[in-house]
C-alpha positions, 0 to 999 in steps of 0.5 A, spaced: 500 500 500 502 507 498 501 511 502 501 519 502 502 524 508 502 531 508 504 534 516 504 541 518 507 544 524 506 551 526 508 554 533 506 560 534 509 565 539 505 571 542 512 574 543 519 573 539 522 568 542 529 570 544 533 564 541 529 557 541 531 550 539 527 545 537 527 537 535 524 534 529 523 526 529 518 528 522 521 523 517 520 516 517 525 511 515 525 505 511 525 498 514 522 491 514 516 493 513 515 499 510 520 503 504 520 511 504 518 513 496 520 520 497 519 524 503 521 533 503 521 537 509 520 545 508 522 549 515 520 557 515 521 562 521 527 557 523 534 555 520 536 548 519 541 546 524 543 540 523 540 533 521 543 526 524 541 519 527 538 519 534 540 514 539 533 511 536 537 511 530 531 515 528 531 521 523 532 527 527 532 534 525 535 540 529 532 547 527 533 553 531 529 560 531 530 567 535 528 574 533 522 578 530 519 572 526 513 569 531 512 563 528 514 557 526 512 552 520 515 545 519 511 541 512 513 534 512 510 531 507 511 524 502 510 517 500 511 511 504 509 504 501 508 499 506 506 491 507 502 487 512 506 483 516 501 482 522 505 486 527 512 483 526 517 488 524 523 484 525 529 482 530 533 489 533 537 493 530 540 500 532 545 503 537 540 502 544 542 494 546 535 491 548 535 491 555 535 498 555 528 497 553 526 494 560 528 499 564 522 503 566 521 511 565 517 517 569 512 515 564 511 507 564 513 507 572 508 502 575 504 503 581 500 499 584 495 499 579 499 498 573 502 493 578 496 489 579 494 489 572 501 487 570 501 481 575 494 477 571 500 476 567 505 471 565 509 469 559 514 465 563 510 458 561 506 460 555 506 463 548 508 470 550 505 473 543 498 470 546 500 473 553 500 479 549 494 480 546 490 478 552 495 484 556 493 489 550 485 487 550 486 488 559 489 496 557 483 497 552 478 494 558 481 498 563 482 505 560 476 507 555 479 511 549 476 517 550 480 524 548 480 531 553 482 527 560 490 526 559 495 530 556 503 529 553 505 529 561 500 524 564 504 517 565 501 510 565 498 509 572 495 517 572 491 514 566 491 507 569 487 512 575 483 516 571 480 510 566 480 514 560 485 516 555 487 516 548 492 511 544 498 515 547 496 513 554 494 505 551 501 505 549 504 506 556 500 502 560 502 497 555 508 497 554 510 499 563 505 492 564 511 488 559 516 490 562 513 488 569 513 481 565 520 482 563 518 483 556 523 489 553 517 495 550 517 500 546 514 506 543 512 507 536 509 514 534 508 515 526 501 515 522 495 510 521 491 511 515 483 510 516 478 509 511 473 514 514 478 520 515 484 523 511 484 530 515 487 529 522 489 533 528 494 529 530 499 522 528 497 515 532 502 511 537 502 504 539 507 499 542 512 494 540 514 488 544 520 483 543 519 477 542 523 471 543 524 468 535 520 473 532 523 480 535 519 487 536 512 485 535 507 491 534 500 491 539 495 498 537 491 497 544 486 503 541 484 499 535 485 493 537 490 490 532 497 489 530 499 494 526 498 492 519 499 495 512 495 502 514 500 504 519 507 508 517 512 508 523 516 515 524 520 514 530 520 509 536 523 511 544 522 508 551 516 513 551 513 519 548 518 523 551 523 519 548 520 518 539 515 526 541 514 529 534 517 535 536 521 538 543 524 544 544 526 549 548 525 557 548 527 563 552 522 569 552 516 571 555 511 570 550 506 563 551 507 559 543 500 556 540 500 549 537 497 547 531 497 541 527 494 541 519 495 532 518 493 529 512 494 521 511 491 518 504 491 512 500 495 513 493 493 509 487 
């Protein structure tokens, strides 16, 4: 399937900004189960500063911005042929060693709740994928998909807590309940395609878990799924923090606004 995606990023200062820098994890990279066609980014009312591999090994741009301008606009935008591989995206690779993927973030740290959720579980004596999938439909039952009740800093257990939250905080609990269990898990941010709607306001997150013999195996707990030929991976981290679209940081007095124009087509 081809898949066409066009992101626009604005930020937008109520004051000029000092000096500002920001971190871009926009552009996908070709893997296993999927191969970037073409992919451009324009940058206006920020200079390119520098363009590497994170330790991720995700494509990562660095820009930086100061002065009268007051906003910033980043069009990432292309196509991403992709395949069905049920979720399987293959044995680990990169500069991270896989057991860094069972160490805990501020966002994953279970507490009591998490912990218990965690504890139904065992994949020690039984297939680990099935395990999985039965920890997947448990995050889903516990926290209702539903928007305006969490936000980029809630963590697992908040949303645990809470009973309500999008497919970031599904991601989370997830991967915090695999780690529980042993299981390296990670997060993975980029796009899904859905039929019903092109327009969005904002990409999509699931987790990846490894499994023994077959590597790092995708679990969308929102949709209920592993992530097929609709999904375009961008970046993947230890949580949201660590694969967010956009991070920075700014000095000035002003308040910045975000908006986010996102469209994810099928190309014939």
């Amino acid at each position: 399937m081809r898949i066409a995606i066009r992101h626009i990023t604005r930020y937008r200062y109520d004051q000029p900004a000092s000096h500002g820098l920001q971190r871009l994890r926009l552009a996908p990279r070709s893997c296993a189960v999927q191969t970037v066609l073409n992919w451009s980014m324009e940058i206006s009312g920020a200079r390119l500063e520098a363009e590497y591999e994170d330790h991720n090994q995700n494509a990562t741009s660095l820009i930086s911005f100061g002065g009268a301008g007051h906003e910033i606009e980043v069009i990432s935008a292309g196509v991403v042929e992709t395949a069905d591989s049920a979720g399987v995206v293959g044995k680990h690779t990169g500069f991270m060693p896989l057991w860094a993927f069972i160490n805990q973030t501020e966002l994953t740290r279970p507490g009591p709740l998490l912990r218990r959720l965690a504890g139904r579980f065992s994949h020690e004596k039984g297939d680990t994928v099935a395990t999985l999938h039965a920890l997947s439909d448990a995050v889903l039952e516990a926290v209702v998909y539903e928007t305006g009740h969490t936000d980029a800093s809630t963590s697992a257990e908040m949303a645990l807590a809470a009973g309500q939250g999008v497919c970031q905080d599904h991601a989370h609990i997830f991967i915090g309940a695999a780690r529980v269990l042993g299981v390296p898990a990670r997060y993975v941010s980029g796009y899904l395609l859905m039929d019903d709607q092109a327009e969005k306001q904002a990409g999509h997150a699931w987790a990846e878990a490894h499994v023994e013999g077959l590597g790092w195996v995708g679990f969308d707990v929102s949709n209920a799924i592993c992530p097929d030929a609709r999904y375009v991976r961008v970046a993947v981290g230890s949580d949201y923090r660590d694969a967010a679209p956009v991070t920075g940081v700014s000095l000035g007095d002003g308040a910045s606004h975000l908006s986010v124009e996102l469209s994810v087509s099928q190309q014939q």
